[in-house]
C-alpha positions as CSV (number, residue, x, y, z in Angstrom):
1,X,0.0,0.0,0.0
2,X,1.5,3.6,-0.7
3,X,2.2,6.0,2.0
4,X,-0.5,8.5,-0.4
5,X,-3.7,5.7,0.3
6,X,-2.1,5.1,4.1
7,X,-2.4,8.8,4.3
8,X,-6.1,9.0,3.2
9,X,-7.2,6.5,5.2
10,X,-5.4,8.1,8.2
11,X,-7.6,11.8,6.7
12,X,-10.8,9.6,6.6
13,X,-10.6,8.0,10.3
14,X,-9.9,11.6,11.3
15,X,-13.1,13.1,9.9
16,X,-14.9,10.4,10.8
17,X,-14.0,11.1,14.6
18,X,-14.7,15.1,13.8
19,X,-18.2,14.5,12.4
20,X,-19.3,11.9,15.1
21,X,-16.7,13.6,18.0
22,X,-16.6,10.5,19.8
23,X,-13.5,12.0,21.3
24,X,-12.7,15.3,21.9
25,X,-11.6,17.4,18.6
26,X,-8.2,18.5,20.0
27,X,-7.5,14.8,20.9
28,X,-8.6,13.6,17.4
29,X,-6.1,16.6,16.0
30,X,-3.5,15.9,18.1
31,X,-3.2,11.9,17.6
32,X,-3.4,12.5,13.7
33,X,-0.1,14.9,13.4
34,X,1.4,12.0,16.0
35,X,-0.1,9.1,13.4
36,X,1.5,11.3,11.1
37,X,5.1,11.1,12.3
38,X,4.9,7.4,13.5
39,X,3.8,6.1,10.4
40,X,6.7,8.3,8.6
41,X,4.5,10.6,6.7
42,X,6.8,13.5,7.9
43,X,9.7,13.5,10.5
44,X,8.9,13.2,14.2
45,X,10.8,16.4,14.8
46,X,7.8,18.4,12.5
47,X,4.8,16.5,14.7
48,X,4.3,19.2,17.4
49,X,5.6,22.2,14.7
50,X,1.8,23.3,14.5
51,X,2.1,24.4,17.6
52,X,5.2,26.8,16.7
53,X,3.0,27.9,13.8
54,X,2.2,31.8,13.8
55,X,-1.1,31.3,13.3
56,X,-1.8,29.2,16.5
57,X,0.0,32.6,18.0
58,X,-2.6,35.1,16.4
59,X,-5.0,33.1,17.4
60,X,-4.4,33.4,20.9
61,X,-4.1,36.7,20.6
62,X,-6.9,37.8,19.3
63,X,-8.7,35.5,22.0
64,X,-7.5,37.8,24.7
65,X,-8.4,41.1,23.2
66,X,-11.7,39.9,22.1
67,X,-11.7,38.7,25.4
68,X,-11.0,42.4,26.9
69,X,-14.0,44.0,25.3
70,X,-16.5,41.0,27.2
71,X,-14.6,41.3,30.5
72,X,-14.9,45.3,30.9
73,X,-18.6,45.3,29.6
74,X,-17.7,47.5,26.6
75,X,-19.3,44.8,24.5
76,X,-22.7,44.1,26.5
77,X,-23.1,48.1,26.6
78,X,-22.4,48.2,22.4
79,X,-25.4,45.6,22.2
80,X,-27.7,47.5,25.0
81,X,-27.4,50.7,23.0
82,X,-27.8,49.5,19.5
83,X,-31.1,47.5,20.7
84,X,-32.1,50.2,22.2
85,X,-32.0,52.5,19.6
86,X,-33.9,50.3,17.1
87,X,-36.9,50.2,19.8
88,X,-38.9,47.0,20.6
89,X,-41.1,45.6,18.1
90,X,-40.2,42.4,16.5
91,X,-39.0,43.7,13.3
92,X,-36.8,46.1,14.9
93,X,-35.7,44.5,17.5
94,X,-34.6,41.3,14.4
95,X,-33.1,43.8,12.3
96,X,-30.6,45.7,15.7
97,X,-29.6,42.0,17.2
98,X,-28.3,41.5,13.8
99,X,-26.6,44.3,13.1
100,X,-24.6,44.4,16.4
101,X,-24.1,40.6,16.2
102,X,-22.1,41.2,12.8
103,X,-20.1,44.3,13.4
104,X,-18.9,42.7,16.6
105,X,-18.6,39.0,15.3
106,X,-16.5,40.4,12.4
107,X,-13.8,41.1,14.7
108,X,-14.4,39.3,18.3
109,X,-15.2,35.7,18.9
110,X,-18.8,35.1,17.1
111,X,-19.2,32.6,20.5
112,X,-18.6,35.1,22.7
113,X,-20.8,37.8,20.7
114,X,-23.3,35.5,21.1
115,X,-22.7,35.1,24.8
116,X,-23.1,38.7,25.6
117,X,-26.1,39.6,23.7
118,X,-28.2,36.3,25.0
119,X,-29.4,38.2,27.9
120,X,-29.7,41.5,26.6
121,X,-31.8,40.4,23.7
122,X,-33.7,38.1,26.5
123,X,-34.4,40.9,28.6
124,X,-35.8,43.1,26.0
125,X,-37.7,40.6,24.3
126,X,-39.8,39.7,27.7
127,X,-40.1,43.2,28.5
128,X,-41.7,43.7,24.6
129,X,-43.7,40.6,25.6
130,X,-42.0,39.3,22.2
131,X,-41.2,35.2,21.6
132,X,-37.4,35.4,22.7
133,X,-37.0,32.3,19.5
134,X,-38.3,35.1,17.2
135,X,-34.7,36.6,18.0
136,X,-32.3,34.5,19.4
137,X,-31.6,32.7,16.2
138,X,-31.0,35.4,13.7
139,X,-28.7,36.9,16.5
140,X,-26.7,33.0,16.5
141,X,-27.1,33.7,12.5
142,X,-25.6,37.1,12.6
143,X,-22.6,36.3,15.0
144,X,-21.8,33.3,12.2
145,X,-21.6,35.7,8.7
146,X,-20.5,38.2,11.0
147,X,-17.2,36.0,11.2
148,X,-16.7,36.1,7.6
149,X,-16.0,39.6,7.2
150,X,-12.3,40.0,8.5
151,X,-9.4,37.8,8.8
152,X,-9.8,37.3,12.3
153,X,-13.2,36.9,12.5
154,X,-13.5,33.1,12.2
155,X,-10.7,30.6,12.5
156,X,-11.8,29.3,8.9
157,X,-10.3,32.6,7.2
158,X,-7.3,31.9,9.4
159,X,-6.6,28.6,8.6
160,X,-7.1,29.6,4.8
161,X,-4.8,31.9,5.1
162,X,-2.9,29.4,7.1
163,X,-2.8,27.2,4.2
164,X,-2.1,29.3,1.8
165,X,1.0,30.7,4.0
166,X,2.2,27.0,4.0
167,X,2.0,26.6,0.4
168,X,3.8,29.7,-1.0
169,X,0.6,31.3,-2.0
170,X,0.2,34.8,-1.1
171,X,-2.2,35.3,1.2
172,X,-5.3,37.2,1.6
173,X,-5.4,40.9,3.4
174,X,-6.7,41.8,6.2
175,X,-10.2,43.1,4.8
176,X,-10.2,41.7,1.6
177,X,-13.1,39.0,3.3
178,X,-15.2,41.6,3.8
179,X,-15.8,41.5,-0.5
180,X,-17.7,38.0,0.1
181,X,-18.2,38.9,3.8
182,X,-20.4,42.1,3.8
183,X,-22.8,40.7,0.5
184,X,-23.0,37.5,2.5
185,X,-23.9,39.5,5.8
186,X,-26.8,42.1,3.8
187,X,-28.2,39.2,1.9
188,X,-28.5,36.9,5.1
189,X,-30.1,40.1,7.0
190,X,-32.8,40.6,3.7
191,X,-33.4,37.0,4.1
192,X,-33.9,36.9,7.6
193,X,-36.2,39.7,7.6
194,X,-38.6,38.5,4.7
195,X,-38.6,35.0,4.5
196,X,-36.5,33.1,7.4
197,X,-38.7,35.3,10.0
198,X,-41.6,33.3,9.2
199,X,-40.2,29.6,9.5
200,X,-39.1,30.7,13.3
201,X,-40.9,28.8,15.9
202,X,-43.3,31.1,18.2
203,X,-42.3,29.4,21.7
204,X,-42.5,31.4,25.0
205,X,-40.3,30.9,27.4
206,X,-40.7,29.6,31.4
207,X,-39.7,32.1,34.1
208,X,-37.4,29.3,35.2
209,X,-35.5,29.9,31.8
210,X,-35.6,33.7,31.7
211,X,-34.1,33.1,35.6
212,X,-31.0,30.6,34.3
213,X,-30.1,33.2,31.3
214,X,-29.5,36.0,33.5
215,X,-25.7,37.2,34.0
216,X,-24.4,39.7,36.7
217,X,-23.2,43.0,35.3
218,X,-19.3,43.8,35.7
219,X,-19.8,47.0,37.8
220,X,-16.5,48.3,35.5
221,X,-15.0,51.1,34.9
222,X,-15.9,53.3,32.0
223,X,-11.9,54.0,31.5
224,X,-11.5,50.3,31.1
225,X,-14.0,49.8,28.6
226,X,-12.2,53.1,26.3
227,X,-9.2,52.0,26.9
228,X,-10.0,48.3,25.7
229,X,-12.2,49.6,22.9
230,X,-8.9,51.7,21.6
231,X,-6.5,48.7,22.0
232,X,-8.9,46.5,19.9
233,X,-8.9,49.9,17.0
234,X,-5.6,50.0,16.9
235,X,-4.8,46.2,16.7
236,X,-7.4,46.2,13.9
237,X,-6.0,49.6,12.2
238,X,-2.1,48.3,12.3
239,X,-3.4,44.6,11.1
240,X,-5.2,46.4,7.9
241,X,-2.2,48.6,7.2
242,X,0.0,46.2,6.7
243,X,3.1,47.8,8.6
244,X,6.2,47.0,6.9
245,X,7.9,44.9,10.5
246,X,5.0,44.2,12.2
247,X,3.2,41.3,11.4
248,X,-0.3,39.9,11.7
249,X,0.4,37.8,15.1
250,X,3.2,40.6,16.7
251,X,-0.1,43.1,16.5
252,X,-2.3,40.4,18.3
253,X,0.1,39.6,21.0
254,X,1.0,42.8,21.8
255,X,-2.9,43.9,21.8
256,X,-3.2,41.3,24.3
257,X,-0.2,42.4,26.3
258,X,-1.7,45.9,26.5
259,X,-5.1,44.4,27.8
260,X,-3.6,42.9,30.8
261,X,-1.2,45.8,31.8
262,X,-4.2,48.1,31.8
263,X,-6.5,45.6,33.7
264,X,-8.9,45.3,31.1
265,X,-8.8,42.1,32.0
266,X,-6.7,39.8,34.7
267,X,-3.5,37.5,33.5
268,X,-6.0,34.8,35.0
269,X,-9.0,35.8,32.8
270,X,-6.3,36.0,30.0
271,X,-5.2,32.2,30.2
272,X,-9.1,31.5,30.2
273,X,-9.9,33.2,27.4
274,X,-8.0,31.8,25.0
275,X,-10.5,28.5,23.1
276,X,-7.8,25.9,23.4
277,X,-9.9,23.5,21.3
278,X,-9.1,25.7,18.7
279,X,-5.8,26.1,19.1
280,X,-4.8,22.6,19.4
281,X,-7.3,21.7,16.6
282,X,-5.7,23.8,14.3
283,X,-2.0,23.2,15.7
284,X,-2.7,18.8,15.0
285,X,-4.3,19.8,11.4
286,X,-0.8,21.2,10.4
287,X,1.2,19.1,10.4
288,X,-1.5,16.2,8.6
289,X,-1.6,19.0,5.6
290,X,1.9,18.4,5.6
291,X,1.8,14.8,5.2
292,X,-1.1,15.3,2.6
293,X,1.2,17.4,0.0
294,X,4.4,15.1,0.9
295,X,2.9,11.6,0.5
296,X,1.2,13.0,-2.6
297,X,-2.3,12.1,-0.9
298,X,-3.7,15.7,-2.1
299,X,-2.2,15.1,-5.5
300,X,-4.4,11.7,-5.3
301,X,-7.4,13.5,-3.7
302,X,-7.5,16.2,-6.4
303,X,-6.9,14.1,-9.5
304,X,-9.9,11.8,-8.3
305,X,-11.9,14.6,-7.9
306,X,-11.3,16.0,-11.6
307,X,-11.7,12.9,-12.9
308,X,-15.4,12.6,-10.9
309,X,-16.0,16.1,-12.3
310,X,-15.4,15.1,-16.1
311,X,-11.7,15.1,-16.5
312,X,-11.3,19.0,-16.5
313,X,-14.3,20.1,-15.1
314,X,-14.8,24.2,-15.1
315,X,-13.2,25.6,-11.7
316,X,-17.3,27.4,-11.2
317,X,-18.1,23.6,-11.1
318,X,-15.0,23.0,-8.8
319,X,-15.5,25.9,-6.4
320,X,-19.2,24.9,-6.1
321,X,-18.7,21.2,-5.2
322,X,-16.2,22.4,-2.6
323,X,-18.5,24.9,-1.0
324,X,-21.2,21.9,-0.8
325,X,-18.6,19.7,0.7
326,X,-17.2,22.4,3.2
327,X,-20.9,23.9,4.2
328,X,-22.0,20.1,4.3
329,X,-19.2,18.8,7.0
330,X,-19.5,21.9,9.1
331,X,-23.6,21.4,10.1
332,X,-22.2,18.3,12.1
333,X,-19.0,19.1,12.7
334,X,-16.1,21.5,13.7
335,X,-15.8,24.7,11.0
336,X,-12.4,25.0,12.1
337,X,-11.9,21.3,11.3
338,X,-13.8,21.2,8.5
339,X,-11.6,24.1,6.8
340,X,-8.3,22.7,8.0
341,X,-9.7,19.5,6.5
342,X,-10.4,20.6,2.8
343,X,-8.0,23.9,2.2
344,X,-4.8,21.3,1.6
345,X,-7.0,19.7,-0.8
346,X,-8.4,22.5,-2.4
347,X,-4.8,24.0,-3.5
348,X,-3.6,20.7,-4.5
349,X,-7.4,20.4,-6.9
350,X,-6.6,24.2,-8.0
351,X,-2.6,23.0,-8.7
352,X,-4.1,20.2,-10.7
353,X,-6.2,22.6,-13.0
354,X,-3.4,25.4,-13.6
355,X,-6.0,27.5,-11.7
356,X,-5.4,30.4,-9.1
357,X,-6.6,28.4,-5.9
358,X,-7.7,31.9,-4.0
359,X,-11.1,31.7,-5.4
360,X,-11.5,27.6,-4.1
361,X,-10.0,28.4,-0.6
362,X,-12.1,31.9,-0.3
363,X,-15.1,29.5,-1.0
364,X,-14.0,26.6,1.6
365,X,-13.7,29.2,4.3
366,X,-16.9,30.8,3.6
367,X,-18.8,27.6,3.6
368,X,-17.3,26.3,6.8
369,X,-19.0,29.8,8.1
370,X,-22.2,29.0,6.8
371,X,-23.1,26.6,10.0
372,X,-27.0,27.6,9.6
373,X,-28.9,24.5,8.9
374,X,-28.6,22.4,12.2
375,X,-27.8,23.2,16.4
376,X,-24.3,21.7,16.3
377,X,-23.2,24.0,13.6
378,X,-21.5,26.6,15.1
379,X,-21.4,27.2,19.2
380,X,-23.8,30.5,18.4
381,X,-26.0,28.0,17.1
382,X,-25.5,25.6,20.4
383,X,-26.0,28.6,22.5
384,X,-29.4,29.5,21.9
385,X,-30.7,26.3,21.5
386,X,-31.7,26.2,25.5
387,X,-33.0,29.6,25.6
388,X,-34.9,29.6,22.7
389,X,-36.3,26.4,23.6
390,X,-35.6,25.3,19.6
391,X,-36.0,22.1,17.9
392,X,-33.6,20.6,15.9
393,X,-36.3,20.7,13.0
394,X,-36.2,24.7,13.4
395,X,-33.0,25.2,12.8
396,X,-33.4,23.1,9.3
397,X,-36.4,24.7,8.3
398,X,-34.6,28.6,9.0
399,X,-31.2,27.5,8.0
400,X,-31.2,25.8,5.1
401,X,-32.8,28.7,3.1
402,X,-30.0,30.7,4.2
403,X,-27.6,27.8,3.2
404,X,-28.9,28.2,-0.1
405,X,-28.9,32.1,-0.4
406,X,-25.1,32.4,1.1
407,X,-23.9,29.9,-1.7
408,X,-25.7,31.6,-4.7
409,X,-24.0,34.7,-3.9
410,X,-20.7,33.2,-2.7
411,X,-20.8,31.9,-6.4
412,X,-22.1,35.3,-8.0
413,X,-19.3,37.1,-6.1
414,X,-15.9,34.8,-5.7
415,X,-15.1,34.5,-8.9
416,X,-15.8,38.2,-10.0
417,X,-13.1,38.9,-7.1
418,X,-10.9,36.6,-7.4
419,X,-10.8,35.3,-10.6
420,X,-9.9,31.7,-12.0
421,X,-7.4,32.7,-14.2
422,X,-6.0,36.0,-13.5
């Protein structure tokens, strides 16, 4: 048997143990890069080099001063205000959850977005005497296209960039998301307010549920919350300027730094902040991408997959089937997996059809975002499944329509962008 099938089959057990997580994700990720060096796929000493990987640094990061902005109440407040503003009726109130729940997702953790705004939108919705699952699940919805918008919004666009860093591929900017991002974001909203608001569930919710969902107010500072609202501006501003010696991850860590010097946020809380699931997902996925490319297992991958396509199948075609694939795994499993999964092998499809592979991995990113159909998706998703007292029926019956609009425009707008054959 080659080393390239050994290294499939190695892949396949891997996503098998992602989609049914009958372990934990980090442990799955983890035992693969160590598979990876005991079967010989790469040398032992490159097992554990995820974890040296500056990504897995920005990541961390940008945990922390995400992190900051929860920890003063500078995010809660943002929410409180915009919902506040857009006044109490259920339109409204739909349209300001998801505004705030995408302009904060696109650079904070869409989890922790989600987290913050749960028991402000809860408390205004049984005030307005309004269905809290008329809201909560546009806000989870919003907090996931949010992501797509910036680099750092969602570790999908990381890893992509990741990948793309690995392979000698220049990598996408900062901002240059937000041209599939912000279409994405407007058409979800349009859909959400004219179609997907009527396939939401009318449930009311107990007291005893209302009781469990409220959270104690941080009696902080008002310095705290400016001064971690300008570290988090000028981490943003100096990651979109591309300053010539400063790179992506030096910005993050040193964002971070600031945050605990100034007490936005403890050393303690810092450590807990950072999603360590993510970061060791990521770190295992590495060095298996590796393995892909050097046993010639993505080589294999792609050429079946052209072959399955028609031979030399038109990259639209190849873009589209990879956006299936991506948005399919990631409604049961990790997005973060799911990207790490597929980017390796949509450079090595791309490679095999002389095409530029930005468009393929700008559409495997997006699609891992696009967790809309089912609870599991996304932990927005998880989040508001409680509160909202949802089904896992609703979330098929909402979601999939958005699915559906998210992949027509991803393929409207992808290849105008970033074109095929530049």
């Amino acid at each position: 048997m080659s080393p390239a099938i050994k290294c499939l089959i190695l892949v396949a057990i891997v996503a098998i143990l992602f989609v049914t997580e009958v372990i934990p994700l980090a442990i799955t990720s983890m035992a693969g890069a160590i598979a990876c060096g005991i079967l010989g796929f790469i040398p032992s000493k490159q097992v554990f080099s995820g974890l040296s990987n500056s990504t897995v640094v920005l990541f961390g990061g940008m945990f922390v001063v995400g992190a900051a902005m929860f920890y003063t109440g500078l995010a809660q407040n943002i929410g409180s205000t915009v919902v506040r503003l857009c006044g109490k009726s259920e339109n409204s109130l739909m349209f300001g959850l998801m505004i705030v729940g995408t302009l904060l997702s696109s650079v904070l953790s869409n989890t922790g977005t989600a987290a913050c705004l749960l028991p402000v939108a809860l408390g205004i919705c049984s005030s307005a005497n309004i269905p809290a699952s008329r809201q909560l699940m546009p806000l989870a919805f919003a907090c996931g296209w949010g992501g797509i918008i910036t680099m750092v919004g969602t570790p999908p666009n990381i890893i992509a960039v990741g990948a793309m860093n690995a392979a000698g591929i220049e990598p996408f900017g900062f901002f240059e998301f937000a041209w599939i991002g912000l279409p994405i974001s407007i058409a979800g909203m349009l859909y959400m307010m004219f179609l997907g608001k009527h396939l939401l569930p009318k449930t009311e919710l107990s007291a005893d549920q209302d009781i469990e969902q409220e959270v104690e107010a941080n009696e902080t500072s008002k310095t705290k919350q400016i001064i971690a609202a300008v570290i988090l501006a000028c981490v943003v501003l100096v990651m979109a300027l591309g300053i010539k010696g400063i790179t992506l991850e030096m910005a993050a860590v040193l964002g971070a730094l600031v945050c605990v010097l100034t007490g936005c946020l403890t050393e303690k809380q810092a450590y807990a902040s950072i999603d360590w699931v993510t970061i060791f997902l990521f770190a295992g996925m590495m060095p298996v991408s590796s393995a892909m490319d050097k046993t010639g297992a993505g080589k294999l991958v792609a050429e079946w997959a052209v072959q399955l396509m028609g031979g030399s199948p038109s990259p639209i075609v190849v873009t589209a089937v990879l956006f299936i694939l991506s948005c399919g795994l990631t409604q049961f499993m990790s997005n973060t997996a799911s990207a790490a999964l597929l980017c390796p092998i949509g450079i090595a499809i791309s490679k095999q059809l002389g095409a530029d592979p930005k468009a393929v991995l700008m559409a495997i990113a997006v699609a891992a975002s696009c967790a809309f159909a089912t609870p599991v998706g996304t932990p927005p998703n998880t989040l508001v499944l409680g509160p909202g007292n949802y089904k896992f029926l609703d979330y098929v019956k909402a979601g999939t329509g958005l699915v559906i609009v998210c992949f027509v425009v991803s393929l409207v707008i992808i290849p105008m962008i970033w074109p095929f054959f530049p």
